[in-house]
Structure formats: C-alpha cells, structure tokens
N, CA, C and O atoms as CSV, one atom per row, in Angstrom:
chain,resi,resn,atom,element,x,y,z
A,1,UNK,N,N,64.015,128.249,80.168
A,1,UNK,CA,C,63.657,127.031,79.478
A,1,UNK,C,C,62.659,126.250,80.329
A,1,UNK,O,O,62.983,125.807,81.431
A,2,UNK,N,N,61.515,126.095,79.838
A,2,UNK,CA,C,60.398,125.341,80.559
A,2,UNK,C,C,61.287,123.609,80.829
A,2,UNK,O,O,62.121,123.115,80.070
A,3,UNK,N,N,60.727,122.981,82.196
A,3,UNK,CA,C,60.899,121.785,82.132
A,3,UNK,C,C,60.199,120.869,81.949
A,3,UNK,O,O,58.996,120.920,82.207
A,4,UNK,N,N,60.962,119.504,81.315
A,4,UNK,CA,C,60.154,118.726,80.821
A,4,UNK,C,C,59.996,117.166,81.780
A,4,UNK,O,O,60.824,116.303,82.074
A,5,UNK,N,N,58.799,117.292,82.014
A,5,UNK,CA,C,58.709,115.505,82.737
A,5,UNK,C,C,59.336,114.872,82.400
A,5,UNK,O,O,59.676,114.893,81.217
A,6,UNK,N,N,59.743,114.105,83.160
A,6,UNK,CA,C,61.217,112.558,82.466
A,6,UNK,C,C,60.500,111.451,83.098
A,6,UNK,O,O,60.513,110.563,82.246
A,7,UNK,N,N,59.646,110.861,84.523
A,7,UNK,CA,C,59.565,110.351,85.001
A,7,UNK,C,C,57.989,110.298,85.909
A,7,UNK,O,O,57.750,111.233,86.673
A,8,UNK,N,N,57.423,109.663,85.825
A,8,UNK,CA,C,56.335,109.410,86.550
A,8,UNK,C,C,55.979,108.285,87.661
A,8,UNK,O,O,55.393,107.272,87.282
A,9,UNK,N,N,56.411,108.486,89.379
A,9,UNK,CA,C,56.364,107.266,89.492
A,9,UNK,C,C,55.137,107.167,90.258
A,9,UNK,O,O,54.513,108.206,90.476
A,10,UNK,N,N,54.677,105.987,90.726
A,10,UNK,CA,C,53.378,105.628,92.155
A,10,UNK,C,C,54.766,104.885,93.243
A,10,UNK,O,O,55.913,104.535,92.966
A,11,UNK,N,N,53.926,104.880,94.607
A,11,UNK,CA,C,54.578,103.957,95.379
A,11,UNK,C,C,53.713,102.877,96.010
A,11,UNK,O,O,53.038,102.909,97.038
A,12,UNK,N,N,53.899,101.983,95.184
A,12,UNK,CA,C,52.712,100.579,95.632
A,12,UNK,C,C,52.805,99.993,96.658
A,12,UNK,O,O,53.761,99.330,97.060
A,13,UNK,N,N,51.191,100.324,97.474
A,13,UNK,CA,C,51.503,99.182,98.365
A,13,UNK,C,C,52.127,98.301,98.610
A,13,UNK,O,O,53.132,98.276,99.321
A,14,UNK,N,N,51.599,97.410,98.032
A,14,UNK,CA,C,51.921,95.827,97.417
A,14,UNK,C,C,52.743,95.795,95.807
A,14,UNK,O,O,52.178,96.156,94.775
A,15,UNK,N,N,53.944,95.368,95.860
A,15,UNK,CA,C,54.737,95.801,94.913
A,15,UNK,C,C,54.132,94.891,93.710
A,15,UNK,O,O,53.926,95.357,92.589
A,16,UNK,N,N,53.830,93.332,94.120
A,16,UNK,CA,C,53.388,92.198,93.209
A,16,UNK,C,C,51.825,92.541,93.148
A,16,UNK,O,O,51.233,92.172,92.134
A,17,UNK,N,N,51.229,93.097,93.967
A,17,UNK,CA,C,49.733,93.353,93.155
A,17,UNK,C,C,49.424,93.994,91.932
A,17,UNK,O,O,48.672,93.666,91.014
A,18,UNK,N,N,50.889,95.959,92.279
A,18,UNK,CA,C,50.921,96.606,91.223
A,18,UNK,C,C,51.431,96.082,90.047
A,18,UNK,O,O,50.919,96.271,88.944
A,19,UNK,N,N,52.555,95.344,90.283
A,19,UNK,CA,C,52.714,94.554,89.041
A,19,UNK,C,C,51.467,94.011,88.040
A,19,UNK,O,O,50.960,94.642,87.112
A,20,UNK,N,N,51.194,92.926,88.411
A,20,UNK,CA,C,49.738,92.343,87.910
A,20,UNK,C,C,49.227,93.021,87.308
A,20,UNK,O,O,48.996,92.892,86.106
A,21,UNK,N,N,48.870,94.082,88.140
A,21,UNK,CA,C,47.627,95.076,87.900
A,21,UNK,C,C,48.051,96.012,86.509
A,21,UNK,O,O,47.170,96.203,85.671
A,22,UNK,N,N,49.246,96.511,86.322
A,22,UNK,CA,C,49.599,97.316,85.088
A,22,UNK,C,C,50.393,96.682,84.263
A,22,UNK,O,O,50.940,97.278,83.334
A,23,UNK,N,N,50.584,95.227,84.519
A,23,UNK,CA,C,50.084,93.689,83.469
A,23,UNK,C,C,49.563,93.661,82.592
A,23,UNK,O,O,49.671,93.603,81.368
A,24,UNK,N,N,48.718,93.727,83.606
A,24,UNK,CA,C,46.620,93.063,82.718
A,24,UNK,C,C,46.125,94.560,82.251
A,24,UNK,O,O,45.101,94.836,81.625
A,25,UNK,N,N,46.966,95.290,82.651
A,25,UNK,CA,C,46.254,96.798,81.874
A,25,UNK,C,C,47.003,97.198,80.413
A,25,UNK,O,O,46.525,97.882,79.507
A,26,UNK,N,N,48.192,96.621,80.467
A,26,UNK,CA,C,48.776,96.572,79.397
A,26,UNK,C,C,50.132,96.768,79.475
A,26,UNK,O,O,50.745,96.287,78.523
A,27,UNK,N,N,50.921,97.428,80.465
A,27,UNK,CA,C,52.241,98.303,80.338
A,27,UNK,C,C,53.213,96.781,79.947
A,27,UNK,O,O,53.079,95.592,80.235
A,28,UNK,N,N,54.011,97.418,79.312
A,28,UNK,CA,C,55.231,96.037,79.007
A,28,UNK,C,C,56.253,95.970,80.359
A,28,UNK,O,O,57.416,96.358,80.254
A,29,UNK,N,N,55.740,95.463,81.593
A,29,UNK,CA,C,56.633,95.360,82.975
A,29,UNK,C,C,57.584,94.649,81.958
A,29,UNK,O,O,57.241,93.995,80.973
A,30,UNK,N,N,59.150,94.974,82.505
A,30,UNK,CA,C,60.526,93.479,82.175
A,30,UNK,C,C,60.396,92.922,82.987
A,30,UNK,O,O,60.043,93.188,84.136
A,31,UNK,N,N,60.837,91.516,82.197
A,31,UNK,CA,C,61.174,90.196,82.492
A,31,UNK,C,C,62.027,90.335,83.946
A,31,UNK,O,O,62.836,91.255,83.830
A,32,UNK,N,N,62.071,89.892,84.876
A,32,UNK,CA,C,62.413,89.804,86.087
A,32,UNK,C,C,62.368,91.040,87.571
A,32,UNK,O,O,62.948,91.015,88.656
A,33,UNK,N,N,61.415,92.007,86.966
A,33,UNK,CA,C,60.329,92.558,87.746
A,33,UNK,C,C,59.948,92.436,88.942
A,33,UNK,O,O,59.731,93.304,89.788
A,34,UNK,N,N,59.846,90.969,89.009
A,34,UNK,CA,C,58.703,90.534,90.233
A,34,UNK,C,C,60.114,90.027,91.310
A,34,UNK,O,O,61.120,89.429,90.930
A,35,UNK,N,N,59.779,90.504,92.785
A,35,UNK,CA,C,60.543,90.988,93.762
A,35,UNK,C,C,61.496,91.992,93.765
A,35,UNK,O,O,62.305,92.390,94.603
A,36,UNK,N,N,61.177,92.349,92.490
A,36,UNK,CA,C,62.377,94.230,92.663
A,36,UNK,C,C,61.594,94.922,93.460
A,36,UNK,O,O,60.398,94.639,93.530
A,37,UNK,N,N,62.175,96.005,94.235
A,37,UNK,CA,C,61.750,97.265,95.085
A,37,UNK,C,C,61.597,98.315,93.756
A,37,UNK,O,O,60.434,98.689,93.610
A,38,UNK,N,N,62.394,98.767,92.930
A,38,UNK,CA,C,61.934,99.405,92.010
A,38,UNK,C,C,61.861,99.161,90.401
A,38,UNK,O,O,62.892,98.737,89.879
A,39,UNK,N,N,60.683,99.403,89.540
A,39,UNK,CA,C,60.482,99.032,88.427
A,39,UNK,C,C,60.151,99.801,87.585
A,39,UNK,O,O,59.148,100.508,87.687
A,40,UNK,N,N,61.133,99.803,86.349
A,40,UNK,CA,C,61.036,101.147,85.364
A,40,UNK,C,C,60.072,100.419,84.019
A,40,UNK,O,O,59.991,99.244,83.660
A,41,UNK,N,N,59.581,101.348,83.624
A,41,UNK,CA,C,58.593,100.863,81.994
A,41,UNK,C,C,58.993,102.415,81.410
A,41,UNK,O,O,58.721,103.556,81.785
A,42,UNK,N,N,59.823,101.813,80.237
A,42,UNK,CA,C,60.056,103.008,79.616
A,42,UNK,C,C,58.730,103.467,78.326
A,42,UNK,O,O,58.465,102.569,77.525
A,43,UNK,N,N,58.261,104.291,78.232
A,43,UNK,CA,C,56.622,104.579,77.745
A,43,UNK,C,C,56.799,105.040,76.274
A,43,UNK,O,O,57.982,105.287,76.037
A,44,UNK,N,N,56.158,105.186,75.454
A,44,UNK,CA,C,56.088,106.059,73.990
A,44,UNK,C,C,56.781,107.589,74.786
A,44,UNK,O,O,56.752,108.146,75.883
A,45,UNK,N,N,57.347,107.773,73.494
A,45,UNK,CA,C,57.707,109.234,73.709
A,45,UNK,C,C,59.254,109.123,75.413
A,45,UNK,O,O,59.995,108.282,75.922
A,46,UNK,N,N,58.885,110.615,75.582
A,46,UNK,CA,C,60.202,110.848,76.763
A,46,UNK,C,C,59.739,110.259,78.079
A,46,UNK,O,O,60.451,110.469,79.062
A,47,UNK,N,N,58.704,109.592,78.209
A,47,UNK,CA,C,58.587,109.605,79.661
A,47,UNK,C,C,58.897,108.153,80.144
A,47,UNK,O,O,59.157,107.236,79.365
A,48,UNK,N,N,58.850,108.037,81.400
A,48,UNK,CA,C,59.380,106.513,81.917
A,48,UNK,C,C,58.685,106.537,83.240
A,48,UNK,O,O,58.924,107.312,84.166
A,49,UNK,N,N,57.535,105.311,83.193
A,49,UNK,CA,C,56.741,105.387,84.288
A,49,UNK,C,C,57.199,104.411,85.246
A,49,UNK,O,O,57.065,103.285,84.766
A,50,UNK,N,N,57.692,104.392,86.420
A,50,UNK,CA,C,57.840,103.563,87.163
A,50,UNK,C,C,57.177,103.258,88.839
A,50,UNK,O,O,56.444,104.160,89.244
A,51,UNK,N,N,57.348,102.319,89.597
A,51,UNK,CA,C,56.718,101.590,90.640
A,51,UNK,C,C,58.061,101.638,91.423
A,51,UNK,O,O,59.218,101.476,91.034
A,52,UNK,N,N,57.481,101.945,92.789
A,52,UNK,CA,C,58.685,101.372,93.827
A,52,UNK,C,C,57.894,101.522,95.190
A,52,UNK,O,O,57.104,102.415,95.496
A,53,UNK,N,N,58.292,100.451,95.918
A,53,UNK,CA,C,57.937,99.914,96.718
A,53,UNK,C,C,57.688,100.954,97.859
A,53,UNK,O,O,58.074,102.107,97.665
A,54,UNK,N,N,56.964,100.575,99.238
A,54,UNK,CA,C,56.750,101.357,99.970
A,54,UNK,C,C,58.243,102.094,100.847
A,54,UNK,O,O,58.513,103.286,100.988
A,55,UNK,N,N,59.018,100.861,101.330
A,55,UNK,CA,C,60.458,101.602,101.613
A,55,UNK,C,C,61.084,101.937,101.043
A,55,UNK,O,O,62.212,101.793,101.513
A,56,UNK,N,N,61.062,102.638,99.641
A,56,UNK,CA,C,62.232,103.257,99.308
A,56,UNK,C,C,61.741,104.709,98.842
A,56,UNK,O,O,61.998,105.387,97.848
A,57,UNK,N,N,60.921,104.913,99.980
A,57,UNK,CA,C,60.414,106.219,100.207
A,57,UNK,C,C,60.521,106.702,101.802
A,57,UNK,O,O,60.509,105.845,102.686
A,58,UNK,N,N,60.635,108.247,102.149
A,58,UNK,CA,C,60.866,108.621,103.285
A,58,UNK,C,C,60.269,107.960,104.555
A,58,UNK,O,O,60.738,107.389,105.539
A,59,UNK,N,N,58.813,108.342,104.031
A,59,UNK,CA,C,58.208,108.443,105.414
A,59,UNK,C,C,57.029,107.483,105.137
A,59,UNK,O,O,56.549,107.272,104.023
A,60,UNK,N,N,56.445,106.680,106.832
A,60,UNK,CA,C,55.060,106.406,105.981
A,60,UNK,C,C,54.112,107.636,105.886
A,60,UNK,O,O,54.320,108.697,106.475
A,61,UNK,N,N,53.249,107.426,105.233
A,61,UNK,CA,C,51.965,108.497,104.920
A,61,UNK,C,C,52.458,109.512,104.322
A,61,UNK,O,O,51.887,110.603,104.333
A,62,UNK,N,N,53.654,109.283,103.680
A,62,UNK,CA,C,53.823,110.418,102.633
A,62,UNK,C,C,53.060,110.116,100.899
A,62,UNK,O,O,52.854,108.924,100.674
A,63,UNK,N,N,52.764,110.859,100.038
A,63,UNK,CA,C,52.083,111.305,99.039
A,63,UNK,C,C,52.701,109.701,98.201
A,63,UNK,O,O,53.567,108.879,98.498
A,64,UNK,N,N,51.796,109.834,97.140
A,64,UNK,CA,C,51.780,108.414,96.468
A,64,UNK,C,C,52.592,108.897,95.091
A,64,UNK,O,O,53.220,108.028,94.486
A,65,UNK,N,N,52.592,110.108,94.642
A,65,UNK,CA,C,53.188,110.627,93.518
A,65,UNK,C,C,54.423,111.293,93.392
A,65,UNK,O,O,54.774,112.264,94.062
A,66,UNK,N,N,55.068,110.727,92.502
A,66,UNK,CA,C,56.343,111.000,92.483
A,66,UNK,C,C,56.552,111.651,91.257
A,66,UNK,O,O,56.478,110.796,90.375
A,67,UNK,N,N,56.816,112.941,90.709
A,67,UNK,CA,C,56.663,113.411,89.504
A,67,UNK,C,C,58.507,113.666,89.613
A,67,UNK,O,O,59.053,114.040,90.651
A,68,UNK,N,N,59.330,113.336,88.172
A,68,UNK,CA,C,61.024,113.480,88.516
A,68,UNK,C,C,61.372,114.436,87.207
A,68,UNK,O,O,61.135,114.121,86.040
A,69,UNK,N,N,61.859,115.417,87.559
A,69,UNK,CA,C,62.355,116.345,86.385
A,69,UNK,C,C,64.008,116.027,86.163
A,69,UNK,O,O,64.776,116.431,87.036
A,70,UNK,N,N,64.415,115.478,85.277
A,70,UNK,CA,C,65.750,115.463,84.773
A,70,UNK,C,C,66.860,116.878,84.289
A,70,UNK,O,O,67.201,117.208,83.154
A,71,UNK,N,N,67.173,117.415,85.433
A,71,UNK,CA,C,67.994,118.617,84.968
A,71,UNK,C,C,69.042,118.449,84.184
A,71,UNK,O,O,69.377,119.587,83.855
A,72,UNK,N,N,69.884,117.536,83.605
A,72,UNK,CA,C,71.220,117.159,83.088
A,72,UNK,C,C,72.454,117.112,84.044
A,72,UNK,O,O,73.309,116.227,84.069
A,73,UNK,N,N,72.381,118.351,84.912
A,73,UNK,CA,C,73.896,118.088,86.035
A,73,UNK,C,C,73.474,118.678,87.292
A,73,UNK,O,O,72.423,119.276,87.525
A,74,UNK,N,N,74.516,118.407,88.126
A,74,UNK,CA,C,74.075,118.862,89.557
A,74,UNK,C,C,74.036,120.329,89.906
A,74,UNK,O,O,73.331,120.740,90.827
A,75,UNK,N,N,74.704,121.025,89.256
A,75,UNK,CA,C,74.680,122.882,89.529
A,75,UNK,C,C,73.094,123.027,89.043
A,75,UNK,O,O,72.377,123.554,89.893
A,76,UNK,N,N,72.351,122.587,87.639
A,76,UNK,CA,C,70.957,122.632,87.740
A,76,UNK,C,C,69.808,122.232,89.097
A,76,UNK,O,O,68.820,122.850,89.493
A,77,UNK,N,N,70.549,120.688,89.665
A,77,UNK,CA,C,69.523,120.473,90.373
A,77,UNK,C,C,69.805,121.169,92.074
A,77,UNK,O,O,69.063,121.150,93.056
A,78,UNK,N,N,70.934,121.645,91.922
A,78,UNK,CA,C,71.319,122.526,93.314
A,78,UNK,C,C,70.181,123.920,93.084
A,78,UNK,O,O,69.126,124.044,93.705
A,79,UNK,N,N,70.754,124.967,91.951
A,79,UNK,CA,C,69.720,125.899,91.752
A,79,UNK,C,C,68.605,125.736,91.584
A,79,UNK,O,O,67.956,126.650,92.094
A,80,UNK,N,N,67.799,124.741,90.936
A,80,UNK,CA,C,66.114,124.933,91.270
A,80,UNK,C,C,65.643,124.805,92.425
A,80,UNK,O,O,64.764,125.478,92.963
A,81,UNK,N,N,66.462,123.577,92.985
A,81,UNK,CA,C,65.890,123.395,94.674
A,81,UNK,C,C,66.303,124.042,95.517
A,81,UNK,O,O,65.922,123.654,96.622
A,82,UNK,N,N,67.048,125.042,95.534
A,82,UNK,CA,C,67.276,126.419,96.287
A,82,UNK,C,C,66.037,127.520,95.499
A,82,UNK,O,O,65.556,128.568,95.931
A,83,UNK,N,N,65.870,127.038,94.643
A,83,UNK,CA,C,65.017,128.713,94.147
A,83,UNK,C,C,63.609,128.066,94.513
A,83,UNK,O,O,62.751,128.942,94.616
A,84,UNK,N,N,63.101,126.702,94.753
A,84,UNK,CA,C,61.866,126.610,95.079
A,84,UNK,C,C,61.604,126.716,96.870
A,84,UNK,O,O,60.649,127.116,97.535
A,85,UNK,N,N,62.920,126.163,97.229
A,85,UNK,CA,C,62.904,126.342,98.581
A,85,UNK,C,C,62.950,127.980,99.081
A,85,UNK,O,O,62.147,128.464,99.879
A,86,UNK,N,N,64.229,128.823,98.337
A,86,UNK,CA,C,63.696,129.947,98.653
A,86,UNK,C,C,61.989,130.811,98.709
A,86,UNK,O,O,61.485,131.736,99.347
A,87,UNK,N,N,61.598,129.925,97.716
A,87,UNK,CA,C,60.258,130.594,97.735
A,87,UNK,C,C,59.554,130.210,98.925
A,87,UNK,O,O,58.679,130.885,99.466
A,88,UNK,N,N,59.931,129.215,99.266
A,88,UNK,CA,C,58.853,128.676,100.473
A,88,UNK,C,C,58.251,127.303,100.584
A,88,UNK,O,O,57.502,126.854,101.451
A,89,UNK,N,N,58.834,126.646,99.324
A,89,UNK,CA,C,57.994,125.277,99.356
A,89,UNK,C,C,58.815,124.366,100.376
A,89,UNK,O,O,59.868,124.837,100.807
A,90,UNK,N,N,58.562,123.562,100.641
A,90,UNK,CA,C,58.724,122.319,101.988
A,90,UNK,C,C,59.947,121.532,100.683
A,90,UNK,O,O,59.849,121.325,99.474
A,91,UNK,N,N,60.791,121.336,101.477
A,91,UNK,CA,C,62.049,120.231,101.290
A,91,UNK,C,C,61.431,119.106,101.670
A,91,UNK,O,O,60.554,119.066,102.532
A,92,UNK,N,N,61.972,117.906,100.884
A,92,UNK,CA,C,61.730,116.577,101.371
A,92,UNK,C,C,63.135,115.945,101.514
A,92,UNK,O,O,63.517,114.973,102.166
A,93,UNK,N,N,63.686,116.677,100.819
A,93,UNK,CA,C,65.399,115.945,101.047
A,93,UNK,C,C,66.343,116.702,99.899
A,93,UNK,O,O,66.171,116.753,98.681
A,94,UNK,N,N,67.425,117.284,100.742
A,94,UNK,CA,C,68.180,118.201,100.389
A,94,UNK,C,C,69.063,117.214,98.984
A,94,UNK,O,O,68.937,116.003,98.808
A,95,UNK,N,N,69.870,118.105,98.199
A,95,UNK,CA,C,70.413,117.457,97.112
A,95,UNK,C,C,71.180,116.748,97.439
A,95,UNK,O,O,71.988,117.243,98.225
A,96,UNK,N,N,71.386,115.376,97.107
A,96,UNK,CA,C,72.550,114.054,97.167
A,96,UNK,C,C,72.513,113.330,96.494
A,96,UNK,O,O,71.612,113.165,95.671
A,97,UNK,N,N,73.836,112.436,96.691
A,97,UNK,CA,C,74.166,111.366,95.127
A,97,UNK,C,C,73.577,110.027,96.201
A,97,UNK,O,O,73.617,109.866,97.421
A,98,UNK,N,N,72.963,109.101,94.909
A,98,UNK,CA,C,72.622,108.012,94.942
A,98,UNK,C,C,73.364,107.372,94.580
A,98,UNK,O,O,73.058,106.758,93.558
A,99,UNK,N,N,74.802,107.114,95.187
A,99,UNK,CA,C,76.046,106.320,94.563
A,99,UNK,C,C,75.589,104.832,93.945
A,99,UNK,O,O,76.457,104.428,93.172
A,100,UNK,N,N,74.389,103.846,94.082
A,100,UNK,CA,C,74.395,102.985,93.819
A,100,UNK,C,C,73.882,102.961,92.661
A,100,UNK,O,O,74.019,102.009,91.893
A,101,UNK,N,N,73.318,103.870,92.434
A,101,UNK,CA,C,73.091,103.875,91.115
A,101,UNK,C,C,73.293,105.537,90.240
A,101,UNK,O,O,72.689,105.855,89.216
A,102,UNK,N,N,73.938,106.087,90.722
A,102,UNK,CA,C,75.095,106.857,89.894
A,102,UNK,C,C,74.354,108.320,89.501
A,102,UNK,O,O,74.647,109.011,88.526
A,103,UNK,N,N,73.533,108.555,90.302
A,103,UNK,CA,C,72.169,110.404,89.984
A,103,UNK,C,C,72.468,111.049,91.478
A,103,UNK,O,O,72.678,110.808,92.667
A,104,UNK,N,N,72.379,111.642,90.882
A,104,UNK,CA,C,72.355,112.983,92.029
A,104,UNK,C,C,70.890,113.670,91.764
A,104,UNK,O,O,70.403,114.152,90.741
A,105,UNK,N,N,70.360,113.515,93.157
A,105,UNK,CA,C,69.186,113.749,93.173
A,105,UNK,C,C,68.388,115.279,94.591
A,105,UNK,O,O,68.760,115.455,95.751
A,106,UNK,N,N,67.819,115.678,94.189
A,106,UNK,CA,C,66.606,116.661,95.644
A,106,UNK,C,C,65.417,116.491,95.362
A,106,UNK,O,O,65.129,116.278,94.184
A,107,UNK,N,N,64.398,116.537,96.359
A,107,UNK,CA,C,63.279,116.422,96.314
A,107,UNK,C,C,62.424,118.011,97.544
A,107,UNK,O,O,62.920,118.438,98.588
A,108,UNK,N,N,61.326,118.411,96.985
A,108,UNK,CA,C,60.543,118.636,97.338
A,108,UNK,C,C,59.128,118.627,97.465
A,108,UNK,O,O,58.658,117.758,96.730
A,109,UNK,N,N,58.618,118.992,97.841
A,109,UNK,CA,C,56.903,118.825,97.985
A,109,UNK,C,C,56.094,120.039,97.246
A,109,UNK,O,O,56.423,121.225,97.263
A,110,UNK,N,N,55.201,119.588,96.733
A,110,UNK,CA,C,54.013,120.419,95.703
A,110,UNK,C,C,53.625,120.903,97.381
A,110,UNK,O,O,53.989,120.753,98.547
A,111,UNK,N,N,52.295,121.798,96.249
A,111,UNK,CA,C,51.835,122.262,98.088
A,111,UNK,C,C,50.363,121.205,98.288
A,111,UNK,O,O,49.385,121.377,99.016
A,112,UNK,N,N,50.619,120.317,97.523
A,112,UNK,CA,C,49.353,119.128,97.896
A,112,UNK,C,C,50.312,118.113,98.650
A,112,UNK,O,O,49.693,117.626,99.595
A,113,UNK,N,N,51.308,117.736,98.583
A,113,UNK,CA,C,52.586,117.462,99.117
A,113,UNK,C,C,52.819,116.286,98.410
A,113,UNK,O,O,53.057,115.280,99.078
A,114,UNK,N,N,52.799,116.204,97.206
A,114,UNK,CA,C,53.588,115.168,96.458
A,114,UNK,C,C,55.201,115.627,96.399
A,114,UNK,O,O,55.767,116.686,96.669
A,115,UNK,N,N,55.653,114.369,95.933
A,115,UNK,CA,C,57.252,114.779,96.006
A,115,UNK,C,C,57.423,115.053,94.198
A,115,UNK,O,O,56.904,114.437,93.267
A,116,UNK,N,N,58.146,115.957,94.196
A,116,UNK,CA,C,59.278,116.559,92.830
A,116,UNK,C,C,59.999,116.384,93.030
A,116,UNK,O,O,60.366,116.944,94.063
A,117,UNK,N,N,61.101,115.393,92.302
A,117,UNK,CA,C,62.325,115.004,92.171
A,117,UNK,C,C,62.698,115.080,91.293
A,117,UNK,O,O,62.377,114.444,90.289
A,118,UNK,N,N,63.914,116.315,91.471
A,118,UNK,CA,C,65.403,116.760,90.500
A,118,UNK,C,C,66.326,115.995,90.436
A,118,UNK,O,O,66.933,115.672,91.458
A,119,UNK,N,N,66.671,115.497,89.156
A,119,UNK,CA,C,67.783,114.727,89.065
A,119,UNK,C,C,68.954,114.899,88.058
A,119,UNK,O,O,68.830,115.645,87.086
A,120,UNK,N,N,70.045,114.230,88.290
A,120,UNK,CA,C,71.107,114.581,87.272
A,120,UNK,C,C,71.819,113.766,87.365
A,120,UNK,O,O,71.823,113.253,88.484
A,121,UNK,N,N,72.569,113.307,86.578
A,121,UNK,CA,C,73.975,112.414,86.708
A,121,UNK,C,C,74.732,112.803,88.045
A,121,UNK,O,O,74.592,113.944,88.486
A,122,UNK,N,N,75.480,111.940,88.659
A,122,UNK,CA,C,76.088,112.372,89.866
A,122,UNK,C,C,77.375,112.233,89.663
A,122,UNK,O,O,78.085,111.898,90.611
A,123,UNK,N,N,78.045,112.509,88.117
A,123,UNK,CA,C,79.363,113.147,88.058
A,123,UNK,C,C,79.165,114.294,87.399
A,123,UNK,O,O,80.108,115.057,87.191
C-alpha cells in the first residue's frame, strides 16, 4: 500500500514572523497561535501544514523540512523505520511515544537530510 502524506511541516526561525507571513499569504493560522512553539493549519483535502519553532527540533542546522507519514499504529511505524534503516538511510530518532500529546512517533533522514516522520497513536 503506497503512503500517503498527512503532514507538512517548516521549522521557523522566528515563530511570529512565520506567522504573519502565512497570514498575509492567506493560510487560516487559529486564534491563539501567536507564542505557541507549534502550529497546525489543517489544509483542503488530507493534509495539515504546520510551523514549529526552532527548539522543538533536534539539532541546530538540521534540515527545515519536515515531511510526517501517518501509519495508524506503532507495529507500522516500528517496521518501516527498521526497513528504511535496514536499507541504510540515517536515523534521526529511534521510535517513541510523545506522552504529552499521545503519538508514537520515528524519524529519519531523506538522503538530502530532511526529516520523515512516522507516526501513530501511542496506544
């Protein structure tokens, strides 16, 4: 079964510039937005583009793109990120739950080194 994008994010510099900026470009940011670390805009169709701040990413000088594939449960997002890692691609962070907000998530790197992030409910 091919997968399907769920998620598109950037990691903004400046969290209140990006705001503004995809404002005045059009996206419908929600109402209390401004000083969140992360910000979802849910888009036409399946996708959901969001913004998050520079720390709530690994490293500095890591990749600005965050592309997130929604597997449904964690045995999915355990097996892809073993079958991409077996192949050889670079880990960015092995599979774990984000208890605060309730996904179980892995990430790896394209070979341009953006991050792919697998996710699933984390029950």
């Amino acid at each position: 079964m091919a997968l399907n994008l769920y998620m598109l994010g950037l990691v903004a510099q400046d969290m209140e510039k990006s705001l503004e900026f995809y404002r005045r470009l059009g996206l419908a940011i929600p109402e209390g937005s401004d000083g969140q670390k992360h910000v979802e805009v849910k888009m036409t169709g399946d996708i959901t583009f969001f913004l998050n701040a520079p720390e709530r990413v690994a490293v500095e000088g890591s990749p600005r793109v965050i592309l997130e594939f929604y597997l449904h449960d964690r045995a999915e997002v355990d097996a892809k990120y073993k079958m991409m890692v077996d192949y050889g691609y670079e880990s960015s962070r092995a599979p774990f739950v984000a208890g605060s907000i309730g996904m179980y998530f892995a990430m790896i790197n394209d070979p341009d080194g953006n991050t792919i992030l697998f996710s699933a409910d984390a029950k």
